[in-house]
C-alpha positions in Angstrom: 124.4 115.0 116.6 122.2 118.0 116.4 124.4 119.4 113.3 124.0 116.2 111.5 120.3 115.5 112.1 119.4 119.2 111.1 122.3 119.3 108.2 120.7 116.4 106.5 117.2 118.1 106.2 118.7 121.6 105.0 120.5 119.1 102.1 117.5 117.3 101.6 115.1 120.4 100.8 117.9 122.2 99.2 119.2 119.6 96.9 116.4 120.2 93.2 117.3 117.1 92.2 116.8 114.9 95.5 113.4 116.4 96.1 112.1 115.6 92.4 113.4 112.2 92.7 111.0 112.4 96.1 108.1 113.8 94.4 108.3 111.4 91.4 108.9 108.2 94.5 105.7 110.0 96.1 103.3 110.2 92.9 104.6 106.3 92.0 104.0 105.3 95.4 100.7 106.2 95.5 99.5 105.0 92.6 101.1 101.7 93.7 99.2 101.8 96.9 96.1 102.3 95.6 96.1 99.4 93.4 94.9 96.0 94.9 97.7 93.1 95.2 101.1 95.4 94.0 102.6 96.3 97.2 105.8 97.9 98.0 108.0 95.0 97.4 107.1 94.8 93.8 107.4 98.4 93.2 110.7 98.5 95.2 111.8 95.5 92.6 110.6 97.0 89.4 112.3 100.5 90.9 115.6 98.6 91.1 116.9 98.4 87.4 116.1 102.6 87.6 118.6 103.5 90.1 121.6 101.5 88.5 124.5 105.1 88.6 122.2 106.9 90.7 123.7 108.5 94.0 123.6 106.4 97.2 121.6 108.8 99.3 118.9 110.1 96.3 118.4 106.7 95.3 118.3 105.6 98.7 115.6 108.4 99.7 113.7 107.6 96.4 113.4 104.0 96.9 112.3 104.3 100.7 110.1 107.6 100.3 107.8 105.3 97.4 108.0 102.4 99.8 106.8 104.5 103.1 103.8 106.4 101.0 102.3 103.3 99.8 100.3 102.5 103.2 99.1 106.4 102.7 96.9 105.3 99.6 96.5 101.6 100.3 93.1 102.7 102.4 91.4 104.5 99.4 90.1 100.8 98.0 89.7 100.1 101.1 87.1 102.3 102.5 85.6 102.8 99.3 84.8 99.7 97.9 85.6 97.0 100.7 88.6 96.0 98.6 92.0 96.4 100.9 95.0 96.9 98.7 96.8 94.9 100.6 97.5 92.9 103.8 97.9 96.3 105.6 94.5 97.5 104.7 92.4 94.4 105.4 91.7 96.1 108.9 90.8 99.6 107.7 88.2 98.0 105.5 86.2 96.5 109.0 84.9 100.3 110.0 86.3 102.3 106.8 83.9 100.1 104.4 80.7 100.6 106.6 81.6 104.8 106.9 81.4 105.0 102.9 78.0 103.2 102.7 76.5 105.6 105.0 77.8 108.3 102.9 80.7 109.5 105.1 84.0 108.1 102.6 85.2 111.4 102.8 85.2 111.5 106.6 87.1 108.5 106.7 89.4 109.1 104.2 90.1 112.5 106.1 90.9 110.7 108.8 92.3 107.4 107.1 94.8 109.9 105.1 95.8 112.1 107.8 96.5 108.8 110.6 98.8 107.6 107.8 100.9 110.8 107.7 101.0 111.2 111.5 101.8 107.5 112.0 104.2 107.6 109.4 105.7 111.0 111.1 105.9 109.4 114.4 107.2 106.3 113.2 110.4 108.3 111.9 110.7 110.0 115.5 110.5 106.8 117.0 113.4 105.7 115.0 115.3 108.7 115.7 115.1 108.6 119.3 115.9 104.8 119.4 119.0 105.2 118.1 121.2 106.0 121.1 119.5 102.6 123.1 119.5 100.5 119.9 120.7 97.8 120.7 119.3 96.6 123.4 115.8 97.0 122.7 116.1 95.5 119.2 118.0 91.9 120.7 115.7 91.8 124.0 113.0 90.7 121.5 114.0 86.4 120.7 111.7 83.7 119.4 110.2 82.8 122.4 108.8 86.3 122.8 107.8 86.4 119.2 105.7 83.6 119.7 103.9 85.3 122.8 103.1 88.2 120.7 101.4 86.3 117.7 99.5 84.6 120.5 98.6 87.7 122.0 97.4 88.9 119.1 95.4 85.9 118.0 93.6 86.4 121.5 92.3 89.7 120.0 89.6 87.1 118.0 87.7 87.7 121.0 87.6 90.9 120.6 86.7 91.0 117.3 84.0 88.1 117.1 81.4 90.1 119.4 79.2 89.2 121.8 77.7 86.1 120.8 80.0 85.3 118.2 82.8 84.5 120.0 82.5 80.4 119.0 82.1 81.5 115.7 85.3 83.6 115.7 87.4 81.3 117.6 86.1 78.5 114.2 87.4 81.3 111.9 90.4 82.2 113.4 91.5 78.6 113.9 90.4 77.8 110.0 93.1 81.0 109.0 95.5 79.3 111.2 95.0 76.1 109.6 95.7 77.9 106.0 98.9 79.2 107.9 100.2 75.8 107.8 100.2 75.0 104.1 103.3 74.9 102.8 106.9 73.8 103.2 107.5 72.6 106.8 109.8 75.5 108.7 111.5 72.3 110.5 111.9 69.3 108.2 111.2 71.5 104.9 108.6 69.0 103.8 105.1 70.0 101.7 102.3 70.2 104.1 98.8 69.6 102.2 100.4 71.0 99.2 100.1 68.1 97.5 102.1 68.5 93.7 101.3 71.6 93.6 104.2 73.8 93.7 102.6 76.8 93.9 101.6 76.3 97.1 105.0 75.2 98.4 105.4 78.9 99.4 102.2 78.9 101.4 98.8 80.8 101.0 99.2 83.9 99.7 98.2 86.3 102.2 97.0 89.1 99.2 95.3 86.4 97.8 93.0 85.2 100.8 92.5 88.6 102.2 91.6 89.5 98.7 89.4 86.7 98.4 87.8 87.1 101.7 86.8 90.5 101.8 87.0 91.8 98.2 84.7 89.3 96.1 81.7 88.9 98.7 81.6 92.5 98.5 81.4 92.6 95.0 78.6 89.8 95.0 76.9 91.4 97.7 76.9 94.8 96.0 76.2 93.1 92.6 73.0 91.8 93.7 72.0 94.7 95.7 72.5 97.2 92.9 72.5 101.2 93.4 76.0 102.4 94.3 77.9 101.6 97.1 76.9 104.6 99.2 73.5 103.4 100.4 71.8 107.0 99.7 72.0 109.3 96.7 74.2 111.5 95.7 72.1 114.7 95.9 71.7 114.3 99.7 75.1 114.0 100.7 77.7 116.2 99.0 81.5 114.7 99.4 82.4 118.4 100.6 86.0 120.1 101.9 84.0 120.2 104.8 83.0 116.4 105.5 86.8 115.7 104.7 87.9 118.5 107.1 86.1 116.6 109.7 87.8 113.6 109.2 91.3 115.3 109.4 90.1 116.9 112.4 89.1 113.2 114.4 92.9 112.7 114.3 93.8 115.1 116.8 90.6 114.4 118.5 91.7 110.9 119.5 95.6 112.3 119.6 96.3 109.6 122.6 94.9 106.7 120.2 97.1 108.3 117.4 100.2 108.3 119.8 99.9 105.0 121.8 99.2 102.7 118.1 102.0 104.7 116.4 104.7 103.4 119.0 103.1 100.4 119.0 103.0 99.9 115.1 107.1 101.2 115.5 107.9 98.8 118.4 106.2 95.9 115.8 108.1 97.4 112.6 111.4 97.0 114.6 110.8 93.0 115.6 111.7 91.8 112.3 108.8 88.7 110.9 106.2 90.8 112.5 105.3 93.0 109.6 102.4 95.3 108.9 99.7 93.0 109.0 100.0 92.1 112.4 100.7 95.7 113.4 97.5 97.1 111.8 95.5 94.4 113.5 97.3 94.2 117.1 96.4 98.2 117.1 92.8 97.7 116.0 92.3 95.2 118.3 93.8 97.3 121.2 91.6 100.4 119.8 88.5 98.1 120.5 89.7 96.7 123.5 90.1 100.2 125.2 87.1 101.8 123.8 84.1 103.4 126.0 81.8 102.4 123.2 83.0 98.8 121.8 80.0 98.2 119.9 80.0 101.3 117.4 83.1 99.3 115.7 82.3 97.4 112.8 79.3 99.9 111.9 81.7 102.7 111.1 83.5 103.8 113.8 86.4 106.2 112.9 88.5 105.1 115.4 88.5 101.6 113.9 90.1 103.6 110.5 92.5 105.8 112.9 94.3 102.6 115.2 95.1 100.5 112.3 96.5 103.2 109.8 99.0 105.0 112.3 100.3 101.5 113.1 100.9 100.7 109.4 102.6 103.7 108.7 104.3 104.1 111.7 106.2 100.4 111.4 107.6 101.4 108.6 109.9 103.8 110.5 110.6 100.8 112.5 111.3 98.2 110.4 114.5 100.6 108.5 116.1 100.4 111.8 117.0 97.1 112.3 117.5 96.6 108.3 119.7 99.8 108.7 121.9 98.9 111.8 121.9 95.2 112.1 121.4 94.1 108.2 118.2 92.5 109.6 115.3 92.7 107.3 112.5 94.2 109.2 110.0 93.4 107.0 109.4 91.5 103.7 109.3 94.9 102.1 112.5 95.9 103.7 114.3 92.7 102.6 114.0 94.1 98.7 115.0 97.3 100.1 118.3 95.9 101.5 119.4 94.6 98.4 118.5 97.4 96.7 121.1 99.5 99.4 123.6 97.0 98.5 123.6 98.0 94.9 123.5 101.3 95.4 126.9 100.9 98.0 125.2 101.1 101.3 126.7 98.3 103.7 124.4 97.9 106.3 125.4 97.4 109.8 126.8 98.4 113.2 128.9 101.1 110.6 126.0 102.9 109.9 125.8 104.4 112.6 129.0 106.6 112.9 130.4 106.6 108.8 126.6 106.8 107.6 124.9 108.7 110.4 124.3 111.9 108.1 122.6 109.3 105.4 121.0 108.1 108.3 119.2 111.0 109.1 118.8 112.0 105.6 116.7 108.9 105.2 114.4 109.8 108.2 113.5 113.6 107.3 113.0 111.4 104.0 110.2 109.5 106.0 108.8 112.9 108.1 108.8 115.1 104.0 107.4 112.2 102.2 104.6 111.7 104.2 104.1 115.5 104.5 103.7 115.5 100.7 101.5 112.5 100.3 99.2 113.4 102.8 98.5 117.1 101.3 98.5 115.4 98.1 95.9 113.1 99.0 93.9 115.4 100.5 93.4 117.6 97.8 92.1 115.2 95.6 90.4 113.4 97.8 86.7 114.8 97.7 86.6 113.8 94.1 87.8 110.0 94.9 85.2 109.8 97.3 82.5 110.5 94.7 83.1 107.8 93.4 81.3 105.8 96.0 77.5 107.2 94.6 78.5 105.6 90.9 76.4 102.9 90.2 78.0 99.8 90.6 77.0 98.1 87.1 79.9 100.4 86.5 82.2 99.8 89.2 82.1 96.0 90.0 83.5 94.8 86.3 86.3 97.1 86.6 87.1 96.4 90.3 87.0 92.8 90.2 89.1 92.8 87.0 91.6 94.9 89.1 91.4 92.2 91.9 92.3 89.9 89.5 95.2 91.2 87.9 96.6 92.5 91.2 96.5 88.8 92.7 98.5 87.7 89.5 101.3 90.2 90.1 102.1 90.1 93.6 103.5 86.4 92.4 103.5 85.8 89.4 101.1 83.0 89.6 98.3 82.1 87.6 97.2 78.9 90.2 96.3 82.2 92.6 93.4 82.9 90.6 92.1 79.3 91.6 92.8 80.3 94.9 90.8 83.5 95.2 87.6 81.4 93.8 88.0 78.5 96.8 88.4 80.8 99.2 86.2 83.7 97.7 83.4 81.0 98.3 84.6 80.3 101.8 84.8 84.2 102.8 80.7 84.5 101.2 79.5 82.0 102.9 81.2 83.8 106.1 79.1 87.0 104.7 76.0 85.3 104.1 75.7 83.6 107.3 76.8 86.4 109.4 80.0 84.9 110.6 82.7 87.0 111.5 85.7 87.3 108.3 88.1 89.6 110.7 89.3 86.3 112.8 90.3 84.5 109.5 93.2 87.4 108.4 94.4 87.5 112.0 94.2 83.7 112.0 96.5 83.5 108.8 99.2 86.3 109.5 99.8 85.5 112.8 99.7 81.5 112.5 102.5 81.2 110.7 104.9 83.7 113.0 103.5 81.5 116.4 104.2 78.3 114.3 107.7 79.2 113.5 108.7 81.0 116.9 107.5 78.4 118.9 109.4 75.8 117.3 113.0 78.0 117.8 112.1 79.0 121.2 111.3 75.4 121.7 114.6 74.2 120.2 116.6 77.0 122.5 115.5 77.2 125.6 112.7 73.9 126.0 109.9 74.4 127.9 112.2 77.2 130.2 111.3 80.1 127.9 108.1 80.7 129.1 109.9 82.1 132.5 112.0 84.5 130.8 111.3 88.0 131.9 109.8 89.2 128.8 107.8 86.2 128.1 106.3 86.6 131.7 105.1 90.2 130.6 103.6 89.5 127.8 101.8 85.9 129.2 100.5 88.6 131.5 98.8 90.6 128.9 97.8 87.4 127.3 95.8 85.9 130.4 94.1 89.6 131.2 92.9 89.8 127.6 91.0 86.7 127.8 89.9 87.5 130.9 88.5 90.8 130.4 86.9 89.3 126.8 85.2 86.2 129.7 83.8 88.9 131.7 82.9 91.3 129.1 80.9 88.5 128.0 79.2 86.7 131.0 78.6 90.7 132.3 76.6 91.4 128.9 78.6 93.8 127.9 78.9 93.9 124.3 82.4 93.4 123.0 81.9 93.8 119.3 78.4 93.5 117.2 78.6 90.6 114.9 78.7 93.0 111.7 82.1 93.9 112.7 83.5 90.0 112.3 82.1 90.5 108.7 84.9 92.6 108.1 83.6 95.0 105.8 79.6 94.6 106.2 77.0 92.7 104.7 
């Protein structure tokens, strides 16, 4: 085992030709990142036709390295402009936003950037070390306890609503819930308020409404306010090496909230349905929930930035194993990226791991060198991206909502998505306006559909009966002490979260 895990990284850093094809997946990965409503799975579609001849394991190691780096960049639009390039991000932009208007985006992208690469890192380790116990950890996990977690996670509105707010969340969360539900019926396959409109067989796009939530009110808000987005001028705060130094420097600060939401994101990545989304908002929710100081998130808080980027990254280290080993799709991402294996001649399954183990751990040092190079990459250029939060937004607003627009078009296809963002655009401003929490609404939607659809196979499987199975027990468990602690938190005074945080990105 040793000869084989450290044979594959001596191939992979001596082989010229493997490592360009990385840097290359690295550079197109982060430009893909960065760009509102792409994603991984398009990229990973329109990479496909490319690798047509190519070698198993170098296209293999460029199709996953451009997938894994794309959560690396995703934050950028995120804390700079409130805009989150994609369902991943939408929980970066709650504390990352509000850092850039007081003038510290460099700090957070220090710290947003360097979380990704650690969480991406550990995410890989994670992997490694779960491959002698495999099996059973990936098959303990069955509907029934898929449906616990997407309730547990929904209880984490609580959290997020604030003191005070709480009634206001639980209305927002429920109303993203309620979105969950459009589309074809997971039982009987009929349309659910979908009406002719075929478009919306598929369901809410998830881009689209977190898009339209956090994203346009922004851009009205900042519209009307004018100045830049950085609430100060540019001559009294420089973006300096220094200010991002200190944001790559909170990492190791809070190394235990680094470690504890990068297994978590992993554990998450490996349940397949779970996906990023519910990772990055699980882990921001447990950041706030085991904070000292609750009521600094939402108003800029670093750790709010830290929790949910490890998790992103880190799942996706957990989501190749059970694509890998089982020929289970651990994410939506990684359900392109299997048929992209099968072109390139990788069978996945139980075979991988003794005829493919040495691709096997090629494809994780892929992971670990990827992120190494996409997080120095970033960093380097980084104190000139930040400056772009002191232009003036007359400038920016155009260009950003044009790229909104053109990045909900692509991740479908869809031109009825565009209709979409301006319903629920106006829902998500009247949230902002009226000082009603936005975060609820994502967590709402993500997780809504997952509970639906779990409950119904657990249902069908085990009846009533599986909420006594030993796993479900655990988790009901965590459940019932979340909401209790949120009760007490509450009826003690203690602040849970200020209402600014629900707004997602500010007002």
């Amino acid at each position: 085992m040793i000869e084989v895990m450290f044979g594959s990284l001596a191939g992979l850093l001596t082989n010229g030709h493997t490592m360009g094809l990385m840097l290359l997946a690295v550079m197109i990965g982060l430009v893909v990142g960065a760009t509102p409503g792409i994603g991984g799975r398009l990229s990973i579609a329109l990479a496909i036709p490319f690798i047509y001849g190519m070698d198993m394991t170098q296209g293999a190691v460029f199709l996953l390295t451009m997938h894994a780096v794309n959560g690396t960049s995703g934050q950028i639009s995120s804390i700079m402009f409130g805009v989150p390039g994609d369902g991943d991000d939408a929980a970066t932009t709650v504390d990352g936003y509000p850092m850039a208007k007081k003038g510290e985006a460099g700090r957070a992208l220090g710290a947003s950037i360097t979380a990704s690469g650690v969480g991406g890192i550990i995410g890989a380790v994670v992997f490694a070390v779960m491959i002698p116990v495999l099996e059973p950890v990936v098959l303990a996990f069955s509907p029934a306890e898929f449906f616990l977690l997407a309730v547990l996670g929904i209880t984490f509105i609580a959290f997020l609503a604030g003191k005070g707010q709480i009634f206001k969340g639980i209305i927002v969360g429920l109303f993203g819930m309620m979105l969950s539900t459009v589309g074809m019926d997971p039982q009987t396959g009929t349309a659910r308020f979908s009406g002719d409109y075929l478009f919306l067989w598929d369901g809410i796009s998830t881009v689209t409404a977190v898009l339209a939530v956090f994203a346009i009110p922004e851009m009205i808000a900042l519209g009307a306010r004018g100045g830049s987005i950085a609430m100060m001028s540019s001559q009294n705060v420089t973006v300096s090496y220094r200010q991002l130094f200190q944001g790559v420097l909170e990492v190791p600060r809070h190394w235990w909230l680094v470690i504890r939401t990068s297994i978590i994101g992993a554990c998450i990545g490996m349940i397949p349905g779970l996906g990023g989304s519910a990772a990055a908002w699980l882990c921001y929710g447990h950041a706030v929930q085991t904070s000292k100081t609750p009521e600094r998130f939402g108003h800029g808080a670093v750790e709010g930035v830290i929790a949910p980027e490890t998790a992103s990254n880190a799942k996706e280290g957990g989501s190749l194993l059970p694509t890998l080993f089982f020929g289970i799709p651990g994410s939506s991402g990684m359900a392109v990226m299997m048929g992209a294996f099968l072109i390139l001649g990788i069978q996945p399954g139980p075979a991988m791991m003794t005829s493919n183990l040495p691709l096997v751990w090629t494809l994780i040092w892929a992971l670990v060198v990827g992120n190494l190079i996409a997080v120095t990459f970033l960093l380097f250029i980084t104190r000139w991206v930040a400056l772009l939060t002191f232009v003036n937004v007359s400038m920016l607003v155009p260009f950003i909502l044009t790229l909104v627009m053109v990045g909900v078009y692509s991740s479908e296809g869809q031109w009825e998505n565009l209709i979409v963002l301006l319903a629920i655009a106006a829902i998500g401003w009247g949230l902002q306006r009226y000082d009603w929490p936005r975060a609820p609404f994502v967590i709402g939607l993500v997780l809504g559909k997952i509970a639906e659809e779990s409950l119904h196979k657990a249902l069908g499987l085990w009846g009533m009966s599986f909420f006594w199975r030993p796993l479900s027990l655990v988790l009901i468990a965590l459940i019932c002490a979340t909401i209790a602690y949120a009760v007490y938190a509450n009826v003690k005074g203690k602040t849970v979260m200020p209402a600014g945080a629900g707004s997602g990105a500010g007002s």
